[in-house]
C-alpha positions as CSV (number, residue, x, y, z in Angstrom):
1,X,191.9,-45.4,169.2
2,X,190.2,-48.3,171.1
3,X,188.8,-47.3,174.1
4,X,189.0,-49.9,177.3
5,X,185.2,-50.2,178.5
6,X,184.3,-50.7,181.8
7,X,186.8,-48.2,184.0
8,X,188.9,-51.7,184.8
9,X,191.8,-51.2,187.3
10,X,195.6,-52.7,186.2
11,X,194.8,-56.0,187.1
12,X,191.3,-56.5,185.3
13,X,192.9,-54.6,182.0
14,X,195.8,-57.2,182.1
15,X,193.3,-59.5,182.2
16,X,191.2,-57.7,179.4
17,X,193.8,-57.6,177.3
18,X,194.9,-60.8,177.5
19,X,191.6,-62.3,176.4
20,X,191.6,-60.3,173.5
21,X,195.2,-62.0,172.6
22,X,193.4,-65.3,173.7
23,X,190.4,-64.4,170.9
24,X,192.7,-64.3,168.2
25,X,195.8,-65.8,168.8
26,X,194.1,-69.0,166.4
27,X,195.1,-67.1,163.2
28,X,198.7,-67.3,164.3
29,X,198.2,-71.1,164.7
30,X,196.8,-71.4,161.3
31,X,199.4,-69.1,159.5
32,X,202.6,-71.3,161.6
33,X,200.5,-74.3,160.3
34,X,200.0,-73.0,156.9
35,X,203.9,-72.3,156.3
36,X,204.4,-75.9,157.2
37,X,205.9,-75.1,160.5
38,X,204.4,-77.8,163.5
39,X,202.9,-75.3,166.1
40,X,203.1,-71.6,167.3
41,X,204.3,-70.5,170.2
42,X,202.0,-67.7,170.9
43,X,199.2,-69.5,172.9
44,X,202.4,-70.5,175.6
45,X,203.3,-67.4,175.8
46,X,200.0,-66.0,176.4
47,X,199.4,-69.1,178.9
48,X,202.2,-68.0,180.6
49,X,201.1,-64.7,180.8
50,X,197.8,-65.3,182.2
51,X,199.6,-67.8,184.8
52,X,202.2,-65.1,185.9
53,X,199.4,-62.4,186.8
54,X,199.0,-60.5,188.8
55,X,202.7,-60.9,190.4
56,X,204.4,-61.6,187.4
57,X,207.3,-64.1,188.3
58,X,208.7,-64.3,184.8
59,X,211.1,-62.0,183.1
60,X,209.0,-59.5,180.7
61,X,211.4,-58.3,178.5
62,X,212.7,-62.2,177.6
63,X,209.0,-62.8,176.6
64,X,208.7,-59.5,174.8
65,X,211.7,-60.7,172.7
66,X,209.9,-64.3,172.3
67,X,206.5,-62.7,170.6
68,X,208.5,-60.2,168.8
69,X,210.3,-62.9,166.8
70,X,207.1,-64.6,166.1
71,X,205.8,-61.8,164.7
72,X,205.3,-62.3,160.9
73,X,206.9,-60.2,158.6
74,X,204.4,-59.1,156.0
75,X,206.6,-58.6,153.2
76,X,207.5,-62.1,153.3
77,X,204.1,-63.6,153.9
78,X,201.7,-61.7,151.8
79,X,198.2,-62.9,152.5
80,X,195.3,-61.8,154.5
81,X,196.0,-65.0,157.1
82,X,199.9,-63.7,157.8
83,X,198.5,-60.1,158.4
84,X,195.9,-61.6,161.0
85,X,198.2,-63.8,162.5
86,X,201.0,-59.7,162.7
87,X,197.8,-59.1,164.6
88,X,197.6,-61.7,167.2
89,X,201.4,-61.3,167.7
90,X,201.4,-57.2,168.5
91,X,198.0,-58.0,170.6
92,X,200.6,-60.1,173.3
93,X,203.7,-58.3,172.9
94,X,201.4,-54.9,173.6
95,X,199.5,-56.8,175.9
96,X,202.8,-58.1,177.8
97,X,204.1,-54.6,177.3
98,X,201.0,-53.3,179.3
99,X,202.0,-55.9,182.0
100,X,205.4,-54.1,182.8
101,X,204.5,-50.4,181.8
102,X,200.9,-50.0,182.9
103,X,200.3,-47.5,180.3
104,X,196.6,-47.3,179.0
105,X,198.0,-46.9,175.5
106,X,199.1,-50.3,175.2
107,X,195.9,-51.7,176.2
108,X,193.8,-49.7,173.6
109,X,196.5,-50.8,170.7
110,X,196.3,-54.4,171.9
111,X,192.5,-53.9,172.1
112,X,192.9,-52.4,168.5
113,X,194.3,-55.2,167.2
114,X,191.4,-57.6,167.5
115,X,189.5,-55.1,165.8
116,X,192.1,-54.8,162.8
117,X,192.0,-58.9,162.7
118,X,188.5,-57.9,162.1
119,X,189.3,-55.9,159.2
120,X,191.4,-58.6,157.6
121,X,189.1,-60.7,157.6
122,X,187.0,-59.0,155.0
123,X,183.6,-60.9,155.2
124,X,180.7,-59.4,157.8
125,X,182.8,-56.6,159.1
126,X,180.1,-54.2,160.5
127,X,178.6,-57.4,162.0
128,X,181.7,-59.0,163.4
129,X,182.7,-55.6,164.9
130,X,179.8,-54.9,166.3
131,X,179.4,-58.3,168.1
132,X,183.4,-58.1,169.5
133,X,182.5,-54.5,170.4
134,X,179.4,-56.4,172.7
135,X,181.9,-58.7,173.8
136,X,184.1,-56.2,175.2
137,X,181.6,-54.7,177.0
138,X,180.2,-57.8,178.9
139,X,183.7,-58.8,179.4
140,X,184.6,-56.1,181.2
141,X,181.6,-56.6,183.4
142,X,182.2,-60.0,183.9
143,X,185.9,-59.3,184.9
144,X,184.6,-56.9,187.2
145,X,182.2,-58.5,188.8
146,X,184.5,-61.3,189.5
147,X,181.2,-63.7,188.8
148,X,183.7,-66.1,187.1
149,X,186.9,-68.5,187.6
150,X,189.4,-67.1,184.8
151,X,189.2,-70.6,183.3
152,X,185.6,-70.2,182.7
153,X,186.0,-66.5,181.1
154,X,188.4,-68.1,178.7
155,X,186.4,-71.2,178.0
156,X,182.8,-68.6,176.8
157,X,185.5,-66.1,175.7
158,X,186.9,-68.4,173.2
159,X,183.4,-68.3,171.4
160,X,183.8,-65.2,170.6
161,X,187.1,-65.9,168.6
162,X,187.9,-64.1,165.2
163,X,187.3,-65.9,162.1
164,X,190.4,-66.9,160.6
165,X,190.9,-65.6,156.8
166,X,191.5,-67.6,153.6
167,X,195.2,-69.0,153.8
168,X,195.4,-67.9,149.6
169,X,193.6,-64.1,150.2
């Protein structure tokens, strides 16, 4: 299991975890685009999660039932891309999970899940995990520190996105 570097307190891992659904929610763009479908969801739902914390003023559980149905089913969509984009979606439901439980768990499997998109991906694994596994360490510092705006976190932390696999693979 994923660990959660930096001993971060509830707030900074809601943040932490967040950014990791932020890293790789693209794949689930790509995949809604790929199935001809306009636009996903998912990066307004994890908008809306950043902008409710720390006081969240929106009701979990009806956005745990929004990411859960865009969740793709694998058995219907069979291809590296639909697998990556399962992967974005469990990242923010666990991530929006962690939000109302505050149970460690559902950080690390969120956390896990960027690491799994990883996998998917095929190409440069040990390279690509190594460099998120870098990532998570700074970020932690950086959240910690409190040296940055969350806008500008997201803005470096979205050059550290996933690579998107092959629609076809």
């Amino acid at each position: 299991m994923t660990k959660i570097p930096g001993n971060l307190n509830v707030k900074e891992t809601t943040k932490f975890c967040l950014l990791a659904a932020d890293r790789i929610a693209h794949t689930h763009n790509t995949f809604t685009k790929n199935i001809g479908k306009q636009t996903s969801d998912l990066q307004n739902l994890i908008d809306t999660l950043f902008n409710s914390t720390p006081s969240p003023q929106l009701d979990i559980n009806t956005t745990l039932e929004a990411i859960k149905q865009l969740i793709p089913d694998t058995e219907d969509y069979c291809s590296s891309l639909a697998s990556q984009a399962q992967c974005a979606a469990i990242c923010t439901y666990y991530s929006a999970e962690y939000i109302l439980k505050q149970d460690i768990k559902l950080a690390e499997y969120a956390i896990g899940k960027v690491l799994e998109s990883i996998d998917i991906y095929g190409k440069h694994i040990d390279d690509l995990t190594k460099s998120e596994l870098a990532w998570q360490n700074e970020l932690a510092k950086i959240i910690k520190t409190r040296s940055l705006t969350l806008e500008e976190i997201r803005a470096i932390n979205r050059h550290h996105s996933i690579p998107s696999a092959h629609p076809d693979l």
